[in-house]
C-alpha positions as CSV (number, residue, x, y, z in Angstrom):
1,X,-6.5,-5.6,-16.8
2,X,-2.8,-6.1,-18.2
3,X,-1.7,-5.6,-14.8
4,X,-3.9,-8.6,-13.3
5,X,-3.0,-10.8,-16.4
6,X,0.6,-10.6,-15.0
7,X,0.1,-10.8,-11.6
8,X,-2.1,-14.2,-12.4
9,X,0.8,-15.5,-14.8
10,X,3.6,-14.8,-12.0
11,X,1.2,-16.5,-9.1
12,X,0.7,-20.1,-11.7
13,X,4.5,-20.0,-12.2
14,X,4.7,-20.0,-8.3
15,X,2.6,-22.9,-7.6
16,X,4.0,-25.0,-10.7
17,X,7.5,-24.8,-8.7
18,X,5.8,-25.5,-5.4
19,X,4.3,-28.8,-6.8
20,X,7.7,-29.7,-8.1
21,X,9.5,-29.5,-5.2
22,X,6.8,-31.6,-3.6
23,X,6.7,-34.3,-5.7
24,X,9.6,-36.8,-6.2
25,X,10.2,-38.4,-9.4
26,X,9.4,-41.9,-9.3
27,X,11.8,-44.2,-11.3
28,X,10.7,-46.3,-14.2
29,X,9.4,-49.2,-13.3
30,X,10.4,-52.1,-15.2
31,X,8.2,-55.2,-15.4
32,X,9.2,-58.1,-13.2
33,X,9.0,-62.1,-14.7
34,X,5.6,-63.8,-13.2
35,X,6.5,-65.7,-10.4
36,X,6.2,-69.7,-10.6
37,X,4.2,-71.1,-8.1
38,X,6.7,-73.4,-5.7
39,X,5.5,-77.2,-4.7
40,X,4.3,-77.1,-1.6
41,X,7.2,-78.8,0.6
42,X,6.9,-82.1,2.2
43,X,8.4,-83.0,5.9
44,X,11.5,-84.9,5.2
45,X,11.5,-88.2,7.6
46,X,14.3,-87.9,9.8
47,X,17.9,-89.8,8.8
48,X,17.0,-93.5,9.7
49,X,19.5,-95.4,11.9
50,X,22.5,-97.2,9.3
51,X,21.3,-101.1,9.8
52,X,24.1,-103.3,10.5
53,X,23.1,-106.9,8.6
54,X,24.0,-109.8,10.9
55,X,26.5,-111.7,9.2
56,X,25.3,-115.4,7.8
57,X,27.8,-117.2,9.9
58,X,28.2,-119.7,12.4
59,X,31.1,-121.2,14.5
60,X,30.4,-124.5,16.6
61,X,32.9,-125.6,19.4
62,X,33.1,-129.3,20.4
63,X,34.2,-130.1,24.1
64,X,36.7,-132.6,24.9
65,X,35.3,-134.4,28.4
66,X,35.9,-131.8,30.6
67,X,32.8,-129.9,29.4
68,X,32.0,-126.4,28.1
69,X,32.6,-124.9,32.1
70,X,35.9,-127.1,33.0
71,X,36.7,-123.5,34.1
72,X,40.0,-124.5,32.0
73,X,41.1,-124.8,28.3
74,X,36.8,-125.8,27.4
75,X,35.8,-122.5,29.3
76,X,38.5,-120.4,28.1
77,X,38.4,-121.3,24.2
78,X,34.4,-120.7,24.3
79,X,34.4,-117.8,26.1
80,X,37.1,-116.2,22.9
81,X,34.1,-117.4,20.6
82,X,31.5,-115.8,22.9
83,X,33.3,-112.3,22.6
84,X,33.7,-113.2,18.9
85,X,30.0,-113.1,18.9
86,X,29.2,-110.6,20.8
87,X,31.8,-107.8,18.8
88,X,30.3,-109.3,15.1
89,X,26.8,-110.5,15.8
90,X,27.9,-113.8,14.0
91,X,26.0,-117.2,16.0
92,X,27.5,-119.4,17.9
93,X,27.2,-123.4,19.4
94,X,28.7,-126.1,21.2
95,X,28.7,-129.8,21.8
96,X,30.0,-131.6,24.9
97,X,31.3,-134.6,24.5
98,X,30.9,-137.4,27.5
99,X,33.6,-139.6,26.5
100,X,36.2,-139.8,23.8
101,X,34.3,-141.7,21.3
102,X,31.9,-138.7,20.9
103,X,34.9,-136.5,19.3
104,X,34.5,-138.0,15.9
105,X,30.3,-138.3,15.9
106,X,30.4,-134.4,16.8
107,X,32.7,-132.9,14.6
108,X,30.9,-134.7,12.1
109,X,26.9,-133.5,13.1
110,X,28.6,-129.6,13.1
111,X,30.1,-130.6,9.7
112,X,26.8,-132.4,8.6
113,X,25.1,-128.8,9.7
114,X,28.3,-127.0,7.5
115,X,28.8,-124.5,10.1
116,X,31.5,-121.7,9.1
117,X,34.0,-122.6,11.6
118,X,34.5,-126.0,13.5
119,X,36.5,-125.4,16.8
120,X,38.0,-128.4,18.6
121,X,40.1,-127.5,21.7
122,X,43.0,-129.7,22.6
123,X,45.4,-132.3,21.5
124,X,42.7,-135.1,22.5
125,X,40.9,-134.4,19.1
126,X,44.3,-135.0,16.9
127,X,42.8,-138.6,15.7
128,X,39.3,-137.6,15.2
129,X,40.2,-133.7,13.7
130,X,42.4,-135.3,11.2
131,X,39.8,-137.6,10.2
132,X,36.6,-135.7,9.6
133,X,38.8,-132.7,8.5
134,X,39.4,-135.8,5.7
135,X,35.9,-136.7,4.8
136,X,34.5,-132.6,4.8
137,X,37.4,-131.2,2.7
138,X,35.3,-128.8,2.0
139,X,34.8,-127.5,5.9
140,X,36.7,-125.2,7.7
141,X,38.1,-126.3,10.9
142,X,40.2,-124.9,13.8
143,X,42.4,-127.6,16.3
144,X,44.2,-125.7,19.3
145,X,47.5,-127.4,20.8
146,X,47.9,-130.0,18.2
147,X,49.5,-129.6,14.8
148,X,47.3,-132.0,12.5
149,X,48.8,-132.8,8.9
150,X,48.8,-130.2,6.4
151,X,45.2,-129.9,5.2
152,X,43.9,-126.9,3.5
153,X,40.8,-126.6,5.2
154,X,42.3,-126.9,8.8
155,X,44.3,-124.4,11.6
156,X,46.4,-125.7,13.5
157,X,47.3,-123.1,16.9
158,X,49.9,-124.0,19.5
159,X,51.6,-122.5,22.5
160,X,54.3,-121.5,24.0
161,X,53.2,-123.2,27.3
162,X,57.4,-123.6,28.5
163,X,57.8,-119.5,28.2
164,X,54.2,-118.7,30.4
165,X,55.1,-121.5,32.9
166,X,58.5,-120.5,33.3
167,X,56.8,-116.9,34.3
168,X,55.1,-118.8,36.9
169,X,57.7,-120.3,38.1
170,X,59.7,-117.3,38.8
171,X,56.9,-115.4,40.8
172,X,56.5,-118.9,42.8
173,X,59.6,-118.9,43.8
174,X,60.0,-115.1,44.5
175,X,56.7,-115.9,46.5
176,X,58.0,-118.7,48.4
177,X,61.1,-116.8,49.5
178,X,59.3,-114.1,50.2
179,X,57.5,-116.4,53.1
180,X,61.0,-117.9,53.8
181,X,59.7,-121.3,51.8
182,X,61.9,-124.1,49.8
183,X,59.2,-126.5,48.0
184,X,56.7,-125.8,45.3
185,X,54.8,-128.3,43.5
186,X,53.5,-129.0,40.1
187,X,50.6,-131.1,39.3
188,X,50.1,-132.4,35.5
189,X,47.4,-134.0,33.9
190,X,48.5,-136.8,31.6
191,X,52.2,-137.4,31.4
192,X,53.3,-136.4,28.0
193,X,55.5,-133.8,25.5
194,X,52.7,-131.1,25.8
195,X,52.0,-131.2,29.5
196,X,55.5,-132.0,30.3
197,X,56.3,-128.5,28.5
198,X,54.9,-127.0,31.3
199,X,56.7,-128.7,34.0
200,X,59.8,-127.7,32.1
201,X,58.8,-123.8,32.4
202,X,58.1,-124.0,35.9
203,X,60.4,-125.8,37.2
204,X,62.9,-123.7,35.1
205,X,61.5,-120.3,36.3
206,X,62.1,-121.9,39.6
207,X,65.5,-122.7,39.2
208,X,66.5,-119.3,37.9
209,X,65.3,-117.3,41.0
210,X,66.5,-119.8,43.7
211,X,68.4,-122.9,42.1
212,X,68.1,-124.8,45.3
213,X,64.4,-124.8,45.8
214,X,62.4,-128.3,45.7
215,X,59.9,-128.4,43.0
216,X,57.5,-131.7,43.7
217,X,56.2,-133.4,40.8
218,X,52.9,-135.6,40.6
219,X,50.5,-136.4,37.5
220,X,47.2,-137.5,37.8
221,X,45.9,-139.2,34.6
222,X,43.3,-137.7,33.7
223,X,42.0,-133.8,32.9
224,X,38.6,-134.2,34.2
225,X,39.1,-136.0,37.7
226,X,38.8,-133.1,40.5
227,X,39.0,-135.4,43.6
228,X,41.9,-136.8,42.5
229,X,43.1,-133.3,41.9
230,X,42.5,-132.7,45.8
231,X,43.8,-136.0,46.6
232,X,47.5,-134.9,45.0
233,X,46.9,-131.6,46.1
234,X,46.3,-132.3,49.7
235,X,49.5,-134.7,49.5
236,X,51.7,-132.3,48.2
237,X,50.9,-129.7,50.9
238,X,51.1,-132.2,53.3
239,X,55.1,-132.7,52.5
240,X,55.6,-128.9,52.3
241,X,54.8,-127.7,49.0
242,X,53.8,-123.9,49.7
243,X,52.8,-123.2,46.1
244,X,51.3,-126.1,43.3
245,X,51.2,-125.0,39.9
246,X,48.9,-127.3,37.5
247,X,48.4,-128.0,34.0
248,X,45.5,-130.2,34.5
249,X,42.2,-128.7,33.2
250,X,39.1,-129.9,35.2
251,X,41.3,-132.2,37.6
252,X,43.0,-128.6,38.8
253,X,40.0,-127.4,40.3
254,X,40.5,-130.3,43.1
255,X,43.8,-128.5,43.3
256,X,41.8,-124.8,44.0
257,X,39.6,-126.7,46.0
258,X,42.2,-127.8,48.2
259,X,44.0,-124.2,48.7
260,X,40.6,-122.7,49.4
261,X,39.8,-125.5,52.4
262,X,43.3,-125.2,53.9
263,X,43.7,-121.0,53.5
264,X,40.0,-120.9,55.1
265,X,41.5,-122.7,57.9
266,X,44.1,-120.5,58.2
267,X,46.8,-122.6,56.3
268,X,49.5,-120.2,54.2
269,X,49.5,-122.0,51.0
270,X,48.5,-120.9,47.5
271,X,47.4,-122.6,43.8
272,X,48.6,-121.3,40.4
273,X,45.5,-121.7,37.9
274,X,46.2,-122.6,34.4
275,X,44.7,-121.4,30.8
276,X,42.8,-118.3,31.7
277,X,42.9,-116.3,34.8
278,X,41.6,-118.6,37.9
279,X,41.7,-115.9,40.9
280,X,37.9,-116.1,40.7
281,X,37.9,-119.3,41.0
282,X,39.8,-119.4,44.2
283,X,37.7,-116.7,45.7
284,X,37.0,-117.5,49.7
285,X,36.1,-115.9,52.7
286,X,34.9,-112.6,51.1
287,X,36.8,-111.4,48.0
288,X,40.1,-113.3,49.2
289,X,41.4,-115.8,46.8
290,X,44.0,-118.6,46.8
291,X,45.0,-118.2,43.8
292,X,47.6,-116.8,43.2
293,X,48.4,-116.3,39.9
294,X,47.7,-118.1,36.5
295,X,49.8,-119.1,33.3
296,X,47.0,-117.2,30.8
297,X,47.3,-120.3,27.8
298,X,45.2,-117.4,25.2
299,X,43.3,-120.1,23.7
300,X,40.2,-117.5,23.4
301,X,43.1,-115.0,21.4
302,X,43.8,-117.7,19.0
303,X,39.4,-118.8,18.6
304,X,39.0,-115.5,18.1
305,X,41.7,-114.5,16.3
306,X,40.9,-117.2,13.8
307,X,37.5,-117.0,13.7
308,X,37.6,-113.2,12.7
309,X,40.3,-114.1,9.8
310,X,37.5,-116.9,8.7
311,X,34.5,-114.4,8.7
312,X,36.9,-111.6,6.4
313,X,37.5,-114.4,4.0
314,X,41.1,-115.0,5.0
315,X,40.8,-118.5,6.7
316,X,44.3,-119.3,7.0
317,X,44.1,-123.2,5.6
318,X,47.1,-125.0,6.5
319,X,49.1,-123.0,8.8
320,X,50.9,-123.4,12.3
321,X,49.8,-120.5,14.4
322,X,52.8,-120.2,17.5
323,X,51.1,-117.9,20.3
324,X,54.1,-117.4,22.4
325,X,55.2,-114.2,25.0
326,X,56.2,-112.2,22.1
327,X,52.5,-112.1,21.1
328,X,51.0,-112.0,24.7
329,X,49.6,-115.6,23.3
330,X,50.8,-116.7,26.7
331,X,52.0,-115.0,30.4
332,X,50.1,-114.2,33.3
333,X,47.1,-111.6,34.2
334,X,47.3,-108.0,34.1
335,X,46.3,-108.0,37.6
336,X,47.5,-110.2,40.1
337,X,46.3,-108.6,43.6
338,X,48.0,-111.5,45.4
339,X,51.8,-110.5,44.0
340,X,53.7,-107.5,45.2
341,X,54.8,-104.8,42.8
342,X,58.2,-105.9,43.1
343,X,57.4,-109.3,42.3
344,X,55.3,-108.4,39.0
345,X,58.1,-106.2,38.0
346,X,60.9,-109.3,38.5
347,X,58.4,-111.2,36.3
348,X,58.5,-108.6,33.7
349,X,62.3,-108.4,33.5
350,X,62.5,-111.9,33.1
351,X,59.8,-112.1,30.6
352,X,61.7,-109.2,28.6
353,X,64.8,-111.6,28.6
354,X,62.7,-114.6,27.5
355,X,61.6,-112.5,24.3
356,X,65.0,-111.4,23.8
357,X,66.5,-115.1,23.3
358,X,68.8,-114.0,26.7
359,X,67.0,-116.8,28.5
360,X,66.2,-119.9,26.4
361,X,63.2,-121.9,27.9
362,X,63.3,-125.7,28.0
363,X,60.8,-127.9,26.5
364,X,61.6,-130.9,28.5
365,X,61.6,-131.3,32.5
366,X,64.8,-132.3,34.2
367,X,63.3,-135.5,35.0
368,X,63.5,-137.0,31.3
369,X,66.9,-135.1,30.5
């Protein structure tokens, strides 16, 4: 009986360890913090697109007779206010004026209207700009190629129109001995100090490639007459010009006409546009043109660059804004398919003198010296 005791002692000993060794000791558990239920999450809309607020502001152009598409200084100084509009979102307008008595009666209904910025292009405004700009002291205005007064509430930007004309002087004449030619012509519109400025480029960019070259001279009058533009134009030709540069506005494109009619017949002579780049204008037969070349007058730069110093609150009230080679405010195009290489690079080394002072341009033709 002892005996069994034993045994049954040693065999509960045996089964204790067995368990042990089966069973793995748990760690303690310690209690965890109650969770918080989380909001339920909402979609997010997606970023919207930043909204660019138009500004409140408005610039107005009036016309001098030649009209808003004289394809000239008109054209050129609306189509800087256009891309004004276009980069800023700001509104734009114009008024045309039929005859010189409707400068005054304009500038006066945009000032009326108080539009931001009141843009008259050209000298022909001097009387009326100086006036109104007198009776709206409070309006903002912009005259290009005229220096009115000194009023605070008016810009006055001008050109360098002898430095771009002498440019085209010197690629008429490279052109012209080029096709073994000794006349060019010039064509003005109205016979005074600003036009006759360019008559003193040209004919001094003539001069400097071949001194001995004939440069014929005519004006016609008037900016807005295109058959008598033809009329000169057709003369000139007629007594060997090869090349006619004008400075005529709307009474040029008689000029353009006149190159287009005689290169469609086969005729080797060419225009030089005026203002803004007229190749387009002197497109015939295909994609040909007879221009061929233009004295860029940047009178969209200086609306634009005006008009953008107006809008940031920096209207520059009684100043004198010179637009000249140095600041590309005048030269001709960056492309000129109608000039050689060689010719646009002699235009660019004389251009680099002009900036330089080496060359001094003259203001005043030989004619009146």
């Amino acid at each position: 009986m002892k005996k069994f005791l034993v045994m049954l002692l040693v065999l509960s000993l045996v089964m204790t360890a067995f368990v042990g060794c089966a069973k793995k000791e748990e760690p303690v558990k310690t209690e965890e913090p109650a969770k918080t239920e989380e909001p339920a999450k909402t979609e997010e809309p997606a970023a919207a697109e930043p909204v660019v607020e138009t500004p409140d502001f408005t610039v107005g152009l009036v016309t001098d007779v030649g009209g808003i598409d004289d394809k000239s200084f008109n054209q050129g100084t609306w189509e800087g206010i256009v891309r004004f509009a276009e980069d800023t979102g700001v509104k734009t307008k114009y008024l045309q004026s039929a005859s010189d008595a409707d400068y005054n009666p304009n500038l006066a209904t945009f000032s009326d209207e108080e539009l931001d910025l009141i843009v008259a292009p050209g000298f022909l405004f001097a009387d009326a700009m100086s006036e109104v700009a007198g009776n709206f002291p409070d309006q903002k205005y912009l005259i290009i190629d005229s220096v009115v007064g000194d009023r605070p509430n008016l810009v006055s930007a001008v050109f360098a129109e002898n430095e771009g004309s002498f440019l085209t002087g010197v690629a008429a004449a490279l052109k012209a001995d080029e096709a073994g030619k000794d006349t060019v012509g010039f064509i003005g519109g109205m016979d005074f100090d600003l036009i006759q400025k360019f008559e003193a480029g040209f004919e001094a960019g003539v001069a400097a490639v071949n001194p001995d070259m004939k440069v014929l001279i005519e004006y016609a009058g008037s900016f807005s007459d295109t058959q008598i533009g033809q009329t000169l134009a057709a003369k000139m030709f007629d007594q060997g010009a090869y090349i006619i540069y004008h400075a005529a506005g709307g009474t040029g494109n008689g000029l353009i006409k006149e190159a287009k009619d005689r290169r469609t017949n086969g005729e080797d002579v060419w225009a030089i546009g005026v203002d803004r780049d007229q190749y387009a204008d002197g497109i015939y037969d295909g994609d040909n043109s007879a221009v061929l070349t233009s004295m860029m007058k940047r009178v969209d730069v200086a609306a634009y660059d005006v008009a953008a110093k107006t809008l940031a609150g920096e209207f520059p009230g009684g100043e004198v804004l010179v637009y000249s080679l140095a600041n590309d405010g005048v030269g001709i195009p960056a492309e000129n398919p109608n000039l050689s290489d060689e010719i646009v690079n002699t235009v660019n080394e004389y251009k680099t003198k002009v900036i330089s002072g080496e060359i001094e341009v003259p203001v005043l033709p030989n004619r009146l010296k």
